[in-house]
N, C-alpha and C positions, 0 to 999 in steps of 0.2 A: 336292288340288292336285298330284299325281302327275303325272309324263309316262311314256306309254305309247309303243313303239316295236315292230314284228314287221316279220318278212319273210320269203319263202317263195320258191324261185326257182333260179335255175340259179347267177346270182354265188355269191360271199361276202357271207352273213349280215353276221359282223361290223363291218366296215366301215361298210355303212349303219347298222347299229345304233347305231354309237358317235358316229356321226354324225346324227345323227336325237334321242341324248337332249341334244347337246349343242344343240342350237335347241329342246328340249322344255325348259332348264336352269331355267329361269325359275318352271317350277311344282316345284320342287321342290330340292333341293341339299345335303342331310344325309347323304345315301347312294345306293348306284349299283347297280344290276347286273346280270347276261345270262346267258340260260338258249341254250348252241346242243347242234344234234345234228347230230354229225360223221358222216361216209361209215361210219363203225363201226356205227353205232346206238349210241353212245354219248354220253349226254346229260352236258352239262358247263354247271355252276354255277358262276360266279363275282360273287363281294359285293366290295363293298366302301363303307369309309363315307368321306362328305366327299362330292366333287364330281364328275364325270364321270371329269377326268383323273386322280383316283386311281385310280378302278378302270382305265384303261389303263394307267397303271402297273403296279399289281395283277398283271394279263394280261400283260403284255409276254412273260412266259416263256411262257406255258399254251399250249395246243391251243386256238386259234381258229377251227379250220376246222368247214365245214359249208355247206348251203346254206338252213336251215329257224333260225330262234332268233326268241328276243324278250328286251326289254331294260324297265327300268325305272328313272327317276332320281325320288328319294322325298320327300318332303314329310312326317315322321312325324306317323302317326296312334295307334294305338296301338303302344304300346314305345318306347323312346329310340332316337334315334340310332345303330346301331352295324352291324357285319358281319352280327350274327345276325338282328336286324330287318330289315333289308333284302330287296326281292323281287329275284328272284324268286323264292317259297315252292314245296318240292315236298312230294310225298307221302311218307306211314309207306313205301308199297311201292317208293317211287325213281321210279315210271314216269312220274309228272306234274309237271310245271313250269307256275305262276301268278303271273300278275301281275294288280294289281289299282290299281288308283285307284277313291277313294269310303270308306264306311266301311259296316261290316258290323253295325247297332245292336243287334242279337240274336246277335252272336258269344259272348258271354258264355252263353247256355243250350245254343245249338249244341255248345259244346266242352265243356260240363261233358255232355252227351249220348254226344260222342264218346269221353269219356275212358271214359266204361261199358263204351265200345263194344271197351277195352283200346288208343286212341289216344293216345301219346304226342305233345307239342308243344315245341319247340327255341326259339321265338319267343315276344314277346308281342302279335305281335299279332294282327286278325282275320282276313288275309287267310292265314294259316295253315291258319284253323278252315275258309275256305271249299275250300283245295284238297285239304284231308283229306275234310270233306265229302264231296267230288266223289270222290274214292277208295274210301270208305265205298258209297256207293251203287253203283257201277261195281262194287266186288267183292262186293259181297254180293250182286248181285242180275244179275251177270251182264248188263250192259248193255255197250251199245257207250256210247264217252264223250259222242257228243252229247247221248244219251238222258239219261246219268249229269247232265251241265250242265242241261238242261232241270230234271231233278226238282229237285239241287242249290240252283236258284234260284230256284225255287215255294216254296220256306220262308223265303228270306232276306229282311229287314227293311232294307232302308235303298238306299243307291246306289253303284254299283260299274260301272266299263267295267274289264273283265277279259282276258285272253289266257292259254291253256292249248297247252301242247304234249307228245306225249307220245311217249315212247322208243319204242315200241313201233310207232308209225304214223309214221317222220318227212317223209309228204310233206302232214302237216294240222297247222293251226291252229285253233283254235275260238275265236271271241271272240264276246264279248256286253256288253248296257249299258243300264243304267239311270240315270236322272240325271244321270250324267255323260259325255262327248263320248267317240264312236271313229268313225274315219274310215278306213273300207278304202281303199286305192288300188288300180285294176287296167292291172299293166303289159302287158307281150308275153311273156306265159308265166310271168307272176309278180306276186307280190301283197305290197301292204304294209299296216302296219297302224301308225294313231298316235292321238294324241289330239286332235290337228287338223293338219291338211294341211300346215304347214311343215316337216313332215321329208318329205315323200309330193313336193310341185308338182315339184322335183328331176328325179324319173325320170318321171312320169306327171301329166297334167291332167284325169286321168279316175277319177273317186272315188264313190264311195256313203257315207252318213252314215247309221249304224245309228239307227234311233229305240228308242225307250224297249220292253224288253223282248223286244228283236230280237236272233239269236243268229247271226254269219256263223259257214259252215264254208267252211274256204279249204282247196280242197285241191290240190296242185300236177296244174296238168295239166287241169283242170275250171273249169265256171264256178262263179262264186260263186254260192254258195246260200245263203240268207238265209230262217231261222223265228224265229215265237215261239217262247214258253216250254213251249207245248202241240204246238208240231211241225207247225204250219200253215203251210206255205211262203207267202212273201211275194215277191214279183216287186221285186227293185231297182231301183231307180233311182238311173239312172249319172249323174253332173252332172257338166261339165269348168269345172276350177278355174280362172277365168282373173285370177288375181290375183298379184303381184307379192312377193317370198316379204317385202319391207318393209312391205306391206299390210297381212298378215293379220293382223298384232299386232293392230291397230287396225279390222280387216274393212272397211277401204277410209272409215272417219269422219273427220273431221280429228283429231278427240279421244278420248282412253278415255272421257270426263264422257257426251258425244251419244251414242257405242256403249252404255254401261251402261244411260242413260235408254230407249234403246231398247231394250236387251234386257230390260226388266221384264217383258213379256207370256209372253216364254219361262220367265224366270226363276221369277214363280209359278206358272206350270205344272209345273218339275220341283218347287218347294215342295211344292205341292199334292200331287203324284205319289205314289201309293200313302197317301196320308194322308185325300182327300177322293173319295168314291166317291158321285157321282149317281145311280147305280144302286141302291144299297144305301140310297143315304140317311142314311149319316153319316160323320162324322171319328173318324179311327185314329189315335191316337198313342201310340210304344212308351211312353212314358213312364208316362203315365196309366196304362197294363194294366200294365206291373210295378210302381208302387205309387200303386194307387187310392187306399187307405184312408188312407195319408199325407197326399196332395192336397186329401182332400175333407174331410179334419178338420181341414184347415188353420184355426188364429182368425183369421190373417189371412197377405195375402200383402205383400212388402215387395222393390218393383221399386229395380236400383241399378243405376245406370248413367251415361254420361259423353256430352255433344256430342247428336249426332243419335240415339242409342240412349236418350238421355231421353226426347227427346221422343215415340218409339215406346211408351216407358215409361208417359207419359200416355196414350195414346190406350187402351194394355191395362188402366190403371187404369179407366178408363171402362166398357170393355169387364166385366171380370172382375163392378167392382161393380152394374154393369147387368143381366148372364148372370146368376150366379154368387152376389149377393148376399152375397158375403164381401167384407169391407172388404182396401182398398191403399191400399199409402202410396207413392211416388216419389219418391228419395232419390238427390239426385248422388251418384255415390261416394266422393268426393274430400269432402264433408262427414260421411257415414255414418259412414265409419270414423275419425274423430275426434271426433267430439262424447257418442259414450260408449250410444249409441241401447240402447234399452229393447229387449231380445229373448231370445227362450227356445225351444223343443223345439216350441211350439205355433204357431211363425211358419214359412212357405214365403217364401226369401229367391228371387227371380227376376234373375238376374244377365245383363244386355244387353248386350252386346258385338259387335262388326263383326271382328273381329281374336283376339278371344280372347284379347287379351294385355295389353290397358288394365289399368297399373299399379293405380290409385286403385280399379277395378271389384274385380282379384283381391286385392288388400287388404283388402275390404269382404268379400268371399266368404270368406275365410278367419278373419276376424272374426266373422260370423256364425256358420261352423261351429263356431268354439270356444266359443260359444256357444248348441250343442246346436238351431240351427234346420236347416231340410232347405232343401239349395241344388238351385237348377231352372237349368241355363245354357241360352241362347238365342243361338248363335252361328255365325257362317260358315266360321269357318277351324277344318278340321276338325284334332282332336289339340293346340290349344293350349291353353294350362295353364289356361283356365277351365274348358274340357270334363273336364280332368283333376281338375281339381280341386273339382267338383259330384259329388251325388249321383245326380244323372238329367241332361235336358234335350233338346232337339231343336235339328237343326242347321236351319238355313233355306235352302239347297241351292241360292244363287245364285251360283255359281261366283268364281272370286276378281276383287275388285275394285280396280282399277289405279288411277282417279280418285281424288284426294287425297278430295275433297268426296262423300262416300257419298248415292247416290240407291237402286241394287238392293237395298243392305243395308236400308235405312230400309224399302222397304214390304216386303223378306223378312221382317225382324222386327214387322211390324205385321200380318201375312199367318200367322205363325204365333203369336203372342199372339192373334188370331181366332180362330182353330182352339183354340188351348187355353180361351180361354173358351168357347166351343158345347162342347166336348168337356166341358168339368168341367160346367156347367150341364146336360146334358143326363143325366152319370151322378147329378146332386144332384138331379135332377126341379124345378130351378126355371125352367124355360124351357119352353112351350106347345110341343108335339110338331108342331104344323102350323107355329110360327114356325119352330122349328129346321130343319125340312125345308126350308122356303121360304130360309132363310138359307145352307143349306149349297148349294144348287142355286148363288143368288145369286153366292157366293163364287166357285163351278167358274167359272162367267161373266164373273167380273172381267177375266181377261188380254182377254179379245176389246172389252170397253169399253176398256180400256188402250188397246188398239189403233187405234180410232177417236179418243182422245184424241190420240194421237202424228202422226195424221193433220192437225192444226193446228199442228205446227210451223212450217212457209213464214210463216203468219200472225202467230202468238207474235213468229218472228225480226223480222219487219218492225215488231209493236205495241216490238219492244226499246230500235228504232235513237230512238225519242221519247226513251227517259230513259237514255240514255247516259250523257247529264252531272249526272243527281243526282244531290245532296249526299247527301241524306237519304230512306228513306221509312218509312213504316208500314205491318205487314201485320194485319190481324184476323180472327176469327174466333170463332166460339163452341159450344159443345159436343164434339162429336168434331172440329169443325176450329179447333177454339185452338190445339192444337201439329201443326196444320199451319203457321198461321198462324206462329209459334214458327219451326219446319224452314224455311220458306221464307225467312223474317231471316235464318235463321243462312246458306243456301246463298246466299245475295246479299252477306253479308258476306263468306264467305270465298272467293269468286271473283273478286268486283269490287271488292270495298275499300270499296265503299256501304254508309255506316252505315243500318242496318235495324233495326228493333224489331219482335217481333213480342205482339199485346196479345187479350185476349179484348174483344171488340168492344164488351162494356157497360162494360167499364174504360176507355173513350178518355175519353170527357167525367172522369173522374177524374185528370184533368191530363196526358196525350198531348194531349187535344185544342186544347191552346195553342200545340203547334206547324205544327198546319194551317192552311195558306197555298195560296197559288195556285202554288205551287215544291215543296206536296209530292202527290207519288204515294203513293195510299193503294189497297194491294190487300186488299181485301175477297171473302171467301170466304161467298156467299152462294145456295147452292142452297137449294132448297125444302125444308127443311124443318120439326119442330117450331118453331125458332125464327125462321125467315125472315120474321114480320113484326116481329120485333125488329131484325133487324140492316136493315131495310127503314129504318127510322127511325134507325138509326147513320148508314147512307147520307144519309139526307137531312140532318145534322147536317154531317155532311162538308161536304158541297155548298154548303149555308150559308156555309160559311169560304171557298169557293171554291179546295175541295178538291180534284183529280184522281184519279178512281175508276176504278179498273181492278176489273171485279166478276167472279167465278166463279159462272155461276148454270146451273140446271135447263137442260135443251135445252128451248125454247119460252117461256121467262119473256119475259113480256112488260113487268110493271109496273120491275124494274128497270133494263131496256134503257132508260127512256129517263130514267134518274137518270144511270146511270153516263156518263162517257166512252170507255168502251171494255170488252166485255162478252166471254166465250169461253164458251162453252154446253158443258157438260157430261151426259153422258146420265146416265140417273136410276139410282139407286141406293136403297139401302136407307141411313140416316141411320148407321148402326153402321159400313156398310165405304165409306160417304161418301172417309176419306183414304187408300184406296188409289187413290181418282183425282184428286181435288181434288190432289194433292200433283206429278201430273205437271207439269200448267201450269207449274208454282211452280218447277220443277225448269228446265226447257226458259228461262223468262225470266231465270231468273238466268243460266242460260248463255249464250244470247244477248247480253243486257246485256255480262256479262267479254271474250264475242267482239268486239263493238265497241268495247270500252275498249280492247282487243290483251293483255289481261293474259295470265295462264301458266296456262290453266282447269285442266290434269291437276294442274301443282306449285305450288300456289300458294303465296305468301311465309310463311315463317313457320309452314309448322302442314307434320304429318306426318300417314302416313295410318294408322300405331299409335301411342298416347302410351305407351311403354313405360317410362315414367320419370314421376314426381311434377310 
């Protein structure tokens, strides 16, 4: 959640810089700082911690000039808050200055390598280990630095948009990006670089947007040149930004809620990225390779978690004891760690979090540890104290999300609870090798079904404008879509104020079913599968009461088209990754629905989007 900021050009560097992280402020605000090379060739660093305008403070006296620098305002990842943490990181040799956004998940063996290598480190954190790296390589091997980046980042594990500058050459910049956003901007003789175009639309409407493992070298006076990681040029493409710099917060949505729901397709593409290889045919996860033998001896695993990351919790219960055949248990947090729970050395505690910072979660994780189990976190915001405070885990790499009411986190974390059950199952050999093949391919292919489903919002919005004024409804489901059925109560609760239940669909007749009426909407999550002619017969139980059905079914079901009162076709899937889509509908109607009510869809009353308190 860093912001990145460079510029290269005839002005003054600083200026745009300091101007540039303070519209970046927002991803970030514990520490600041800019790397410029003045008319000397002399590279000058300055940190500082807190907010933008300390480090102008900081500077007020220094040497600002230059016409080449890059800047960074920090979000800590790893290391605390301070001067020395702060980017931008240079090298053992002085000649390189790095900034980074992302995180480095194998920093940890890189730098116990480096340290062999007689590499001292001043910092703690990763992006230390990557600009030394990049130093390492360059001087031992005698490269030019593109070359040295390229190799640099053929070993690195995780995601990073970077910027390097170096004393020695100051009319280039070198950047690159994986997972996470860089946007070159190209002016009249001069180039900028950031983390999305609200420091860049200013001077220029003409930009490129690096894709996933693309490395710009901006060199004053040239065009940009853009490769991979293997030094295969790639021809750019220039796009002109025509957006309004109040826009891009929101990329022109009414809502953060509608932009997140739609950027799900992206968002598990960068999850996926580097973890799920169709080529290869299986899932990579750092966690699993540095401690298999923990994982797979696990007696059992024990998900905790709070809100909609429960309900993700179910769904990996399913998953885990479906794959995996080790038992799970799913445990709010907020009851875990008071009721005194039975645990030992022999339990993998999985701790689900959106924020990384839910109180009742890291209470329960810290419980656990003192109780000699291994903690696994599953989390979005990188460097918060669950990540710190686990033994392992995987981030889910959907960029930060602004909506109170979490939609990209809910299926990041049910996107990587998949991944880790194929992955553990397949190193335990309890899962068929043609399943697991067919499943991982399956998974690569979810964003582009996403896609197709997002393609029915005009219709969703208009099936909304009907139950605007309901009191009440019920949502069902069964199997992997019960805490769908669950997540979709809770997103219509906390946007529109409509009381929602959500029920496993054999459970209604055990007393929900006394309050269907012809006043209540009951949405039913009823694709084809194992159990579809069970909830076939829930429907028609419904209907009896003179119930209102809104059904989620198969693309082509015919038999319950003509139960339901209103039906949205869903393309087929496999029954296991069924709520990575079923869950969009669900998502899109509740927001519609609050749209029509006129409620506050990003803030809604009452609830925050970290419970960092009991």
């Amino acid at each position: 959640m860093c912001g990145i900021v460079g510029y290269i050009g005839r002005r003054e560097a600083y200026p745009i810089l300091i101007k540039g992280l303070k519209r970046l402020e927002y991803r970030g605000y514990d520490s600041a700082g800019v790397a410029l090379i003045n008319t000397d060739g002399q590279m000058n660093v300055y940190k500082a911690k807190g907010k933008v305008k300390d480090l102008e403070e900081a500077v007020s006296t220094k040497d600002t000039s230059g016409n080449v620098g890059i800047a960074h305002t920090r979000w800590a990842t790893h290391g605390e808050p301070c001067q020395m943490n702060a980017h931008p990181h240079y090298s053992a040799s002085g000649n390189l200055a790095l900034i980074h956004n992302g995180i480095i998940e194998n920093y940890a063996s890189l730098k116990e390598k480096l340290k062999r290598k007689g590499y001292t480190f001043r910092s703690e954190t990763d992006t230390e280990v990557l600009v030394q790296l990049i130093d390492y390589v360059r001087e031992s091997k005698k490269l030019d630095l593109l070359t040295a980046v390229e190799i640099a980042l053929r070993s690195v594990i995780g995601a990073y948009a970077i910027a390097v500058v170096d004393k020695g050459n100051p009319h280039q910049i070198i950047a690159a990006r994986k997972s996470s956003p860089l946007v070159v901007g190209i002016g009249d003789g001069e180039f900028f670089l950031a983390s999305d175009a609200s420091p860049i639309v200013e001077y220029t409407d003409k930009v490129v947007y690096l894709d996933d493992e693309e490395i710009a070298l901006i060199n004053l006076d040239e065009e940009l040149k853009v490769v991979n990681l293997h030094n295969v040029e790639i021809t750019p493409e220039v796009k002109t930004v025509d957006l309004e710099l109040s826009q891009l917060e929101k990329g022109g949505y009414p809502h953060f809620m509608l932009k997140e729901i739609f950027e799900q397709p992206t968002c598990l593409n960068d999850c996926m990225r580097g973890r799920v290889s169709t080529e290869a045919n299986h899932i990579i996860l750092s966690a699993i390779i540095d401690h298999r033998e923990r994982l797979l001896n696990a007696r059992r695993f024990i998900i905790v978690a709070c809100g909609t990351s429960w309900h993700a919790g179910l769904i990996g219960k399913h998953l885990i004891e479906n794959f995996c055949r080790i038992p799970v248990e799913v445990e709010y947090a907020s009851e875990f760690r008071y009721r005194n729970p039975v645990i030992d050395e022999h339990d993998v505690v999985i701790a689900l979090s959106q924020s990384g910072e839910t109180a009742d979660t890291l209470a329960a994780v810290e419980m656990a540890k003192r109780n000699g189990a291994f903690i696994y976190g599953i989390c979005n915001a990188v460097g918060s104290s669950i990540p710190r405070n686990t033994h392992t885990g995987s981030y889910i790499h959907v960029g930060p999300e602004i909506g109170v009411a979490s939609t990209k986190a809910f299926t990041g974390q049910v996107t990587v609870l998949t991944m880790l059950a194929l992955c553990l199952a397949k190193e335990k050999h309890t899962i068929d090798h043609q399943e697991y093949s067919a499943l991982v391919q399956e998974l690569a292919d979810i964003p582009a079904k996403m896609k197709q489903v997002l393609e029915m919002n005009t219709r969703i919005a208009q099936l909304s404008r009907i139950f605007t004024y309901a009191h009440n409804f019920l949502y069902l489901g069964r199997g992997f879509n019960y805490p769908v059925a669950l997540e979709g109560a809770l997103k219509l609760k906390e946007i529109s104020y409509i009381h929602a239940e959500g029920y496993p669909a054999a459970e209604m007749k055990h007393g929900p079913i006394a309050l269907i009426d012809a006043e209540m909407p009951v949405v039913v999550v009823a694709t084809r599968n194992a159990m579809y002619e069970k909830v076939i017969s829930n429907i028609q139980e419904i209907k009896a009461r003179k119930g209102k059905v809104i059904a989620l079914v198969t693309e082509g079901d015919k038999e319950i088209s003509r139960l339901a009162d209103d039906v949205i076709g869903l393309p087929h899937v496999s029954e296991c990754l069924e709520p990575l889509i079923t869950t969009i509908p669900l998502q899109l109607l509740a927001y519609h629905i609050a749209v029509c009510k006129g409620k506050d869809v990003d803030q809604p009353r009452n609830l925050a989007k970290s419970v960092t308190v009991e």
